[in-house]
Backbone as numpy.savetxt, mean C-alpha at the origin, in Angstrom:
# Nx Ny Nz CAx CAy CAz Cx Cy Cz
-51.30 -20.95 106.64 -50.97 -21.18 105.23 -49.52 -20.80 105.04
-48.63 -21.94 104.11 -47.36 -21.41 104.37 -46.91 -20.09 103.11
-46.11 -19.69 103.44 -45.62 -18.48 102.38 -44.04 -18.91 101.52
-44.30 -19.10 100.28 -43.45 -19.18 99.25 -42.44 -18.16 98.21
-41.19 -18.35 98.94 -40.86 -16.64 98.85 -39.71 -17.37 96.98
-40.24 -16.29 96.01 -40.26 -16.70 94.71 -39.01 -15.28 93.97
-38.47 -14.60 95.30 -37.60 -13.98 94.30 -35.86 -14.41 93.81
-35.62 -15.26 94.85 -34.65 -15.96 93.46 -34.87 -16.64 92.80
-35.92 -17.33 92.33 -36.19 -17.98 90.97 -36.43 -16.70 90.20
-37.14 -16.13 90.69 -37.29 -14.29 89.10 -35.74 -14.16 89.13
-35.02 -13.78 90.01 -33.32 -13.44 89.73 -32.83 -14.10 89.04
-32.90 -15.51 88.93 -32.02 -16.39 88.15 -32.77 -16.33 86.60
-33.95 -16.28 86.73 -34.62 -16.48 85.12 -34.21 -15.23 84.68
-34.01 -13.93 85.16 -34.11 -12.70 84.39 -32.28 -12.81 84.08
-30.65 -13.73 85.07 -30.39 -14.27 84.50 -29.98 -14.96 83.70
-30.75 -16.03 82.83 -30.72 -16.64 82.39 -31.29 -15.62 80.99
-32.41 -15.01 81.34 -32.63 -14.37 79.85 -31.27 -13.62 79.88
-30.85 -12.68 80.55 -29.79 -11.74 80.13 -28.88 -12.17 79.07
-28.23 -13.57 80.25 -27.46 -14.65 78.97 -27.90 -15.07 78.00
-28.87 -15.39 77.55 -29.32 -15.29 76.14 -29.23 -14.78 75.56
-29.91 -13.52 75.82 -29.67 -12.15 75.05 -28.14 -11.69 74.88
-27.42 -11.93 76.03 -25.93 -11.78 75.33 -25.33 -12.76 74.01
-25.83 -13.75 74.57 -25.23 -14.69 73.58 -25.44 -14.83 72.34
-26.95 -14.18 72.33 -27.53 -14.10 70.86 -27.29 -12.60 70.17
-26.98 -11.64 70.72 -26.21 -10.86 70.29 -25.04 -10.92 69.78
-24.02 -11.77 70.84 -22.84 -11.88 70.07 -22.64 -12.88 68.71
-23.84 -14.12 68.99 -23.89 -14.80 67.62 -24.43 -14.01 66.71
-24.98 -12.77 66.96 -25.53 -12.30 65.93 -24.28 -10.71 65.08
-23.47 -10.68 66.18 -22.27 -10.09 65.53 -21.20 -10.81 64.78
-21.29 -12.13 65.68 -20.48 -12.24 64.76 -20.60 -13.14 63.52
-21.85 -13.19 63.65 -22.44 -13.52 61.94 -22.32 -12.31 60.91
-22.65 -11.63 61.70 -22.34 -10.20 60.72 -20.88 -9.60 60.15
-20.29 -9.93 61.12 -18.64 -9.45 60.97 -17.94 -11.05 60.19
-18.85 -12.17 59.94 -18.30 -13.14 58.81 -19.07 -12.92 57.78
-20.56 -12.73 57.89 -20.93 -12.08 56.48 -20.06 -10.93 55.73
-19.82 -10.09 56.72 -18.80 -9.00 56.36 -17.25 -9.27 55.78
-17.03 -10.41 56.51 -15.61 -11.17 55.85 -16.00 -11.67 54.40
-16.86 -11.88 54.55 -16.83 -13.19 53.43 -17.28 -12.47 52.24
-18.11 -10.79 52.35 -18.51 -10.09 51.31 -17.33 -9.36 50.68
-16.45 -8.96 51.84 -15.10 -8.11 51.36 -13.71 -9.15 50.78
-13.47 -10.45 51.35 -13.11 -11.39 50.28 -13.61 -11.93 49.18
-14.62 -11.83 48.88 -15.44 -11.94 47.57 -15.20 -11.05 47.03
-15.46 -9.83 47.35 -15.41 -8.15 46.02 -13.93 -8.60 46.14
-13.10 -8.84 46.96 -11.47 -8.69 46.59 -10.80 -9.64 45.65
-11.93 -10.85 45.55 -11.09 -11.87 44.63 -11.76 -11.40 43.58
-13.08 -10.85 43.77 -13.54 -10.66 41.87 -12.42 -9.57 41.43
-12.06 -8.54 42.59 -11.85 -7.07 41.48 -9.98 -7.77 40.97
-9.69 -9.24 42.01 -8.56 -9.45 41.81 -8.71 -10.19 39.87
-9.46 -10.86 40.26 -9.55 -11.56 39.06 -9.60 -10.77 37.96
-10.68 -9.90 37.71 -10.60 -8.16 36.92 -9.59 -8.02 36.97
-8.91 -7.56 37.30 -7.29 -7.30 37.56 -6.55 -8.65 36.16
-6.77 -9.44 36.66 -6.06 -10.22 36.09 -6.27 -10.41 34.73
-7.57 -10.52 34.53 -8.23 -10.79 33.14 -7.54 -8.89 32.31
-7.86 -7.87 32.94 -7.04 -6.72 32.27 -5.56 -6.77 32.33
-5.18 -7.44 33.04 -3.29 -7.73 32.69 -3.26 -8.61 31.66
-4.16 -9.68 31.10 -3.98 -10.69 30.07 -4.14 -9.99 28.63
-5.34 -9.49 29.34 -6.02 -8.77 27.80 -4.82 -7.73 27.31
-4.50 -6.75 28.37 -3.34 -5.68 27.80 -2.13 -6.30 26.99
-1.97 -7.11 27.77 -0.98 -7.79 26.88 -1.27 -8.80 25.53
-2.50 -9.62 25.85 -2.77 -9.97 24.13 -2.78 -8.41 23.03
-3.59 -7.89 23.71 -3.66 -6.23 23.04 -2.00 -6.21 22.60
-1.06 -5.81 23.38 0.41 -5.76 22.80 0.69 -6.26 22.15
0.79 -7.87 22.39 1.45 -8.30 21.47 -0.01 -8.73 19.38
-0.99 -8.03 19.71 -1.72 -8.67 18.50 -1.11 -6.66 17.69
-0.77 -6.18 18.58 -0.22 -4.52 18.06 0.98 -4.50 17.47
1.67 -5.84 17.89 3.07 -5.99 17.47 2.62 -6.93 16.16
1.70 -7.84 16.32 1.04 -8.36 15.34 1.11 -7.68 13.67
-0.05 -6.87 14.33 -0.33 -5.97 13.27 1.00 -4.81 12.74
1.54 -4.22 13.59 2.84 -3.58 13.25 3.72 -4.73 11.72
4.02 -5.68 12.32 4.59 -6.76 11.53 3.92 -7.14 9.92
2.56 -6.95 10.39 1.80 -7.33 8.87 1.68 -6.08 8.17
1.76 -5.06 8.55 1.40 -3.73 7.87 3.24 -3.53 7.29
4.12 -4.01 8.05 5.64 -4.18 7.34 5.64 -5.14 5.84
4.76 -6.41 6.46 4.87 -7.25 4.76 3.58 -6.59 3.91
3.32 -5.52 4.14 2.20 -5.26 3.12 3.05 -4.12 2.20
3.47 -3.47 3.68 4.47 -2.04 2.56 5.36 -3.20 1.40
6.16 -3.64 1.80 7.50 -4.99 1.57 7.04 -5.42 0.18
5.15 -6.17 0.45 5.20 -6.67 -0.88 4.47 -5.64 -1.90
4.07 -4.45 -1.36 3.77 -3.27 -2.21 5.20 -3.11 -3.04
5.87 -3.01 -2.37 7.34 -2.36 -2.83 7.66 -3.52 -4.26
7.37 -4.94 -3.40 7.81 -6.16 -4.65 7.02 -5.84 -5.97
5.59 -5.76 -5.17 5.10 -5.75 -6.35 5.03 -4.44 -7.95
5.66 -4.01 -7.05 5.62 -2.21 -8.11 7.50 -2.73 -9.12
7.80 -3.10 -8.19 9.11 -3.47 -8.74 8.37 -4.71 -9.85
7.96 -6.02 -9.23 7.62 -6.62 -10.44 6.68 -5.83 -11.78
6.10 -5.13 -11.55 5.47 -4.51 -12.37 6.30 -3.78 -13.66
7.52 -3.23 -13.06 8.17 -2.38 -14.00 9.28 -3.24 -14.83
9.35 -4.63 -13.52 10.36 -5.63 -14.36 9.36 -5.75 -15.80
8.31 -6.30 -15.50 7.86 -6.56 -16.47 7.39 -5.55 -17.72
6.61 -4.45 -16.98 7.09 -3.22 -18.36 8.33 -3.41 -18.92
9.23 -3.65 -18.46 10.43 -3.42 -19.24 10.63 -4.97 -20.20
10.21 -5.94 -19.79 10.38 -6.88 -20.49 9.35 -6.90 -21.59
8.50 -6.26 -21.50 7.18 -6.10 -22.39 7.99 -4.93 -23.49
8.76 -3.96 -23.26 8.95 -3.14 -23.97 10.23 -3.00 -24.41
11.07 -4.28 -24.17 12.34 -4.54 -24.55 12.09 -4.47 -25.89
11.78 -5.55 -26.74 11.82 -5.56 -28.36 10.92 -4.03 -29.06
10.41 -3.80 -28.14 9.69 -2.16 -29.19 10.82 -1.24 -29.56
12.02 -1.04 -28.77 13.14 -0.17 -29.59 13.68 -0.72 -30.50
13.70 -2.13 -31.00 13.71 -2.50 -31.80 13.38 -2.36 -33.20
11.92 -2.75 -33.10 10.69 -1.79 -33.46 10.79 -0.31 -34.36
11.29 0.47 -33.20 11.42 1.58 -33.33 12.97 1.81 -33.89
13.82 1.57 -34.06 15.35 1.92 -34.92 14.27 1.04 -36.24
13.97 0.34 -36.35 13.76 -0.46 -37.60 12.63 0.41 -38.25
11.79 1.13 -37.29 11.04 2.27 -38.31 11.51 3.43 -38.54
12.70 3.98 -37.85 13.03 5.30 -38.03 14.09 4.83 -39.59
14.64 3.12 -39.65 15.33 3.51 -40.86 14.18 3.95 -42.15
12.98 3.19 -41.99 12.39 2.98 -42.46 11.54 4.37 -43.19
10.84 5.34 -42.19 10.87 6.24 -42.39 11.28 7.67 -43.09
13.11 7.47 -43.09 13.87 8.25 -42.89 13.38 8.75 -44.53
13.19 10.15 -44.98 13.37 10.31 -46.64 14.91 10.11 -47.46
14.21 10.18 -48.81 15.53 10.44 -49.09 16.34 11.39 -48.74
17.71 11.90 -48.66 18.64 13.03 -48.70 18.49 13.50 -46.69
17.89 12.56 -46.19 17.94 12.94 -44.70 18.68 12.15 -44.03
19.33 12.88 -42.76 19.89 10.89 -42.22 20.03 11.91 -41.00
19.79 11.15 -39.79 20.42 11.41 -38.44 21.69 11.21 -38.09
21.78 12.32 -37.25 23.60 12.74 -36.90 22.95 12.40 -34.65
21.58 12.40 -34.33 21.70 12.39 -32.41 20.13 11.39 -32.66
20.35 10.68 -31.47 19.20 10.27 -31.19 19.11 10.18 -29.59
18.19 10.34 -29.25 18.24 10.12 -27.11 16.61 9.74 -26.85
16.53 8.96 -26.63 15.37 8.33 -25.76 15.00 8.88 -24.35
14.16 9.75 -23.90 13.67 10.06 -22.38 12.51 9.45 -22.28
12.32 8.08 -21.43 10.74 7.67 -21.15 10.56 7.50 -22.49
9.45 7.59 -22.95 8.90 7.31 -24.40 8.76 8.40 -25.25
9.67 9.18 -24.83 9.62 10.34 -26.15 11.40 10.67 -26.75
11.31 10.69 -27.71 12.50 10.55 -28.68 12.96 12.26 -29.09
14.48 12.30 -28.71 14.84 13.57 -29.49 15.98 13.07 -30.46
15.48 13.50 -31.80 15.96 13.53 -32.98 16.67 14.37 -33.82
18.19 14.59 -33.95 18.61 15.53 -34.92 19.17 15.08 -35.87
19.27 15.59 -37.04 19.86 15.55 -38.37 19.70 16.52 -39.47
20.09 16.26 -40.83 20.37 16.97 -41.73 19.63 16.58 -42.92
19.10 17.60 -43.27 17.99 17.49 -44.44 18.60 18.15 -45.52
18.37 17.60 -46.85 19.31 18.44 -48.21 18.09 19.36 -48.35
16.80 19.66 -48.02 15.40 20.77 -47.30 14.32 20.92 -46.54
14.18 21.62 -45.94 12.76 21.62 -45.21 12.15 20.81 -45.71
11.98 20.62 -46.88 10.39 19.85 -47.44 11.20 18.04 -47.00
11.82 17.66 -47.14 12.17 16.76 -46.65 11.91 16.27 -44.79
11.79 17.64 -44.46 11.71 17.52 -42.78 10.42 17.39 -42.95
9.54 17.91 -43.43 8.25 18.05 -43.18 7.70 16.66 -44.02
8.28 16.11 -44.82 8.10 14.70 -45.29 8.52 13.82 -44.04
9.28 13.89 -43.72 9.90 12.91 -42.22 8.96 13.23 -41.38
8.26 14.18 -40.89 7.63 14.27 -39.90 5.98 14.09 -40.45
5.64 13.78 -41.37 4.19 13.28 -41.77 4.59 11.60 -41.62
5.49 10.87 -41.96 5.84 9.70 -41.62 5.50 9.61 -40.59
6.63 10.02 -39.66 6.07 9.83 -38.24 5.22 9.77 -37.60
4.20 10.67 -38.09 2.53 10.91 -37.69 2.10 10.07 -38.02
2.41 9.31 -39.05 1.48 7.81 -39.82 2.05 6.73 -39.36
3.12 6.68 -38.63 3.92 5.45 -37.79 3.20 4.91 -36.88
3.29 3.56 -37.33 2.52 2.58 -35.85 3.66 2.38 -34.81
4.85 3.41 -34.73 5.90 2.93 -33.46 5.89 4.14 -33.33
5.66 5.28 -33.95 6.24 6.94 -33.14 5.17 7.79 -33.44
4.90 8.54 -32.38 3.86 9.60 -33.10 3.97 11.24 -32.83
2.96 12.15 -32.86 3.09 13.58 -32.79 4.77 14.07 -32.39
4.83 14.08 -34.03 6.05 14.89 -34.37 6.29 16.46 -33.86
7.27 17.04 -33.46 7.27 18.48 -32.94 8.29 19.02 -33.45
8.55 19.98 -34.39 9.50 20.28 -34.66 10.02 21.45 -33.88
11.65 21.50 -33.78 11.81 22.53 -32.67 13.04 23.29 -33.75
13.45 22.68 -34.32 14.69 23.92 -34.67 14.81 23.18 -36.17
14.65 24.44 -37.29 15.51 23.81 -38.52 16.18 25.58 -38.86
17.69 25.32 -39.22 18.50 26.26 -39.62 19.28 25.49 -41.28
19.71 26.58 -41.49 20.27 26.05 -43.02 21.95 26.14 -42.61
22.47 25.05 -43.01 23.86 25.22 -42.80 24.70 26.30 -43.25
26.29 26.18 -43.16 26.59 27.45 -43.38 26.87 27.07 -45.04
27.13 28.17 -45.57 27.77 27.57 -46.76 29.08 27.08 -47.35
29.72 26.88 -46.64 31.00 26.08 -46.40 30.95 24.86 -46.18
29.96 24.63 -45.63 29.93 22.84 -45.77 28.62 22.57 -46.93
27.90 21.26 -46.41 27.97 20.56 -48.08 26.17 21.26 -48.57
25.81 21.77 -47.37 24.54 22.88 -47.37 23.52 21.99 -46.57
22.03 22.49 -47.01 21.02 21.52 -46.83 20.78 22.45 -45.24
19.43 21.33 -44.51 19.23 22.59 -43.32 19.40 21.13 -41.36
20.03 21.78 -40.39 19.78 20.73 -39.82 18.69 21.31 -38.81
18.24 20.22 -38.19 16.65 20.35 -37.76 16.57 18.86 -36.47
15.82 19.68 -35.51 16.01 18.69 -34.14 14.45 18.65 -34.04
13.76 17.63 -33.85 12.75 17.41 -33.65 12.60 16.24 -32.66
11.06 16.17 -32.13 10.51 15.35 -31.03 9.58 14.40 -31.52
9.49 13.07 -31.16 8.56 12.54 -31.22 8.24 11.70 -29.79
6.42 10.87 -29.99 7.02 9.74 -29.09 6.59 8.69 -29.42
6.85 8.05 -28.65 6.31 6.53 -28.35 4.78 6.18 -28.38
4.39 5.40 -29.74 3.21 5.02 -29.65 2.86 3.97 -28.37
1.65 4.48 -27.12 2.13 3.28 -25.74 1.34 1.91 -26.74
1.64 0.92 -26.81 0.99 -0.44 -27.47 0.57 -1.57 -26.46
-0.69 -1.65 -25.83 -0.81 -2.63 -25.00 -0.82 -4.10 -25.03
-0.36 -5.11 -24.29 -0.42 -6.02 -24.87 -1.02 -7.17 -23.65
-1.78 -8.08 -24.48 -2.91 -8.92 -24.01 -2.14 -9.95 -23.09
-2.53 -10.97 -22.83 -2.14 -11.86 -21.85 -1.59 -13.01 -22.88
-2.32 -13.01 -23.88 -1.66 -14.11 -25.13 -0.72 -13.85 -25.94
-0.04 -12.83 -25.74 0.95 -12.31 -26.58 0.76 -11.40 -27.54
-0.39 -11.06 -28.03 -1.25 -10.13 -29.08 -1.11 -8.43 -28.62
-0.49 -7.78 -29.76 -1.02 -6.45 -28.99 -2.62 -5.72 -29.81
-3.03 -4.54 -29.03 -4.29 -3.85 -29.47 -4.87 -4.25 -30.59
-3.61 -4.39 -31.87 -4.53 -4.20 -33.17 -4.76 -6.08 -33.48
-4.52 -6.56 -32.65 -4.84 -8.45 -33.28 -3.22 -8.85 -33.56
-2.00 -8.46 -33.60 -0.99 -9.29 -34.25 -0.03 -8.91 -33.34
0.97 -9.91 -33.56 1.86 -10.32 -32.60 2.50 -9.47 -32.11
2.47 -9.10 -30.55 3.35 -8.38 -30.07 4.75 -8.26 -30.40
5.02 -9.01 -30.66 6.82 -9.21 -30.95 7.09 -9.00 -31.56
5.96 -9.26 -33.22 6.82 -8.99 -34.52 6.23 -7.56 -34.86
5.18 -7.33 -34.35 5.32 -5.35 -35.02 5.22 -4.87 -36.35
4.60 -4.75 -36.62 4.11 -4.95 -38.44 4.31 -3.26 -38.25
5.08 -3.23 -39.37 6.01 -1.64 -39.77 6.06 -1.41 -40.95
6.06 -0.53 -41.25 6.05 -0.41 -42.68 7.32 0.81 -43.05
């Protein structure tokens, strides 16, 4: 019977596996070391992109800061206009009331009294002159109290002249300004025309 000697076919198959096994090892590294590429270029373009999207944003952020810087300038700006228009117009509203007011102080005035100072601060009036008596001052200053243009009279000083001049007493007193609001139609508080001022 003949004899079949079978150990280089086992040598070559064991081989042939070896090479396999190498080969599939190394395909299997270097699948891993491109999975590995391809995971660490991925996190690098996202965190790049992050990156980028926070360089855009910082800067919309800047410039909407410069934005706002700018609008909080026209807010002071037209605060400022508008306080200014406001007082233009107080003042145009309260132009004709001194008017008003000289036309009630003639009005007022008693007999035997007459003013020698007058000075306006804001809406309160300092008044001096010469009375031929007290009771005359104290007549001038109940007027005043009943005036629809001046009110709470204060008296601050009455002396009697000397007697060398023509006598009588002089006397400095305060009043002020009745404030009179006025409507959008021209009317003030009491129903009648702002402008013309009913005086007596």
């Amino acid at each position: 019977m003949p004899r079949i000697n079978l150990l280089p076919w086992r040598e070559a198959e064991r081989k042939r596996k070896r090479q396999e096994f190498f080969l599939s090892l190394g395909a299997a590294l270097a699948t891993a070391a491109l999975v590995t590429l391809l995971g660490h270029w991925q996190m690098s373009s996202a965190v790049q992109h992050q990156r980028d999207r926070n360089n855009f944003l910082t800067q919309e952020i800047a410039g909407l800061d410069k934005q706002i810087e700018e609008i909080n300038g026209l807010d002071a700006q037209k605060s400022r206009l508008l306080a200014r228009m406001e007082i233009i117009e107080t003042l145009q509203r309260s132009r004709p009331e001194i008017v008003h007011v000289f036309d009630e102080l003639v009005r007022l005035l008693p007999d035997g009294v007459y003013l020698t100072y007058l000075k306006q601060t804001g809406t309160r009036f300092e008044l001096r002159g010469v009375a031929q008596s007290s009771t005359r001052v104290s007549s001038f200053m109940r007027k005043i109290d009943a005036s629809e243009w001046l009110t709470d009279p204060t008296l601050q000083i009455v002396q009697t002249r000397n007697a060398g001049t023509a006598g009588g007493s002089e006397f400095t007193l305060f009043a002020n300004q009745r404030q009179r609001t006025t409507t959008a139609d021209g009317l003030d508080a009491a129903g009648g025309p702002a402008a013309q001022g009913a005086v007596k």
